[in-house]
N, C-alpha and C positions, 0 to 999 in steps of 0.2 A: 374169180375168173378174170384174168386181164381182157379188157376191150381194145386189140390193137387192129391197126392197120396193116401194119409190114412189124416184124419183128425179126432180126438175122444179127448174129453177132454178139448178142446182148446191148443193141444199139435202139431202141423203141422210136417210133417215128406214128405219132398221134395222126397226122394229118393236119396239123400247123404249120402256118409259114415261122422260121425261127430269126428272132429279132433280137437284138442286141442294144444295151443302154447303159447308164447311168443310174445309179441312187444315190443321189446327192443329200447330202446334212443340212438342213433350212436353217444353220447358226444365223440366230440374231445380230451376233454381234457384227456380220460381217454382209450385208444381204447382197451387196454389187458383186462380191465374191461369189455367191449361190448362183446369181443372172447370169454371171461372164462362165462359169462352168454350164452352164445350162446350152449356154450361147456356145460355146465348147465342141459339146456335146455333140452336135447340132453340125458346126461346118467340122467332123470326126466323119460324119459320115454316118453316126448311130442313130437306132430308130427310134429310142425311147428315152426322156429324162423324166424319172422319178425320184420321189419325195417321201420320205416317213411323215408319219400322220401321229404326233403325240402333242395335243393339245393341251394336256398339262403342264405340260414342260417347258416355262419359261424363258428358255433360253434359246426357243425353234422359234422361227417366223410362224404365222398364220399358212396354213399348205395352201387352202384355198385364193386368197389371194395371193402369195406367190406364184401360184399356176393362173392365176389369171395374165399376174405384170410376167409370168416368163411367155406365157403364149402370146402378147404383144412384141416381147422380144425377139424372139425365135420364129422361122415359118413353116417349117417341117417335121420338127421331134414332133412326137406324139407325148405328152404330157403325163403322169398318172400320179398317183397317192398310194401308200402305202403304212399299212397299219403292223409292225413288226414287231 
């Protein structure tokens, strides 16, 4: 049984506000690139820059600290991590 709110159309509308963002690649090789899209992002107008989260993967920055140095960058996005 679906739990909605409003449903018409076949349009579903939860009761969230709907946000818009970014998922950015934390390449290593390139990390001012990651911050200046982040930074981007940011004066874009969107509300969210996220990160994939595979800390195996030697060739991704650390997510956590990237979200630390982009949330010194940036004053607005909302920051998140993402396990894909």
């Amino acid at each position: 049984m679906l739990n909605l709110l409003w449903y018409a159309g076949g349009v579903a509308d939860y009761g969230h506000e709907l946000l818009f963002g970014t998922f950015l690649t934390p390449a290593a090789g390139r990390p001012g690139q990651v911050v200046e899209l982040a930074q981007r992002s940011e004066q874009a107008g969107l509300d969210l820059v996220t990160f994939q989260d595979h800390p195996y993967q030697p060739t991704f920055l650390d997510t956590w600290t990237l979200m630390s140095y982009v949330a010194a960058a940036t004053r607005r996005a909302d920051k998140r991590s993402y396990l894909v």
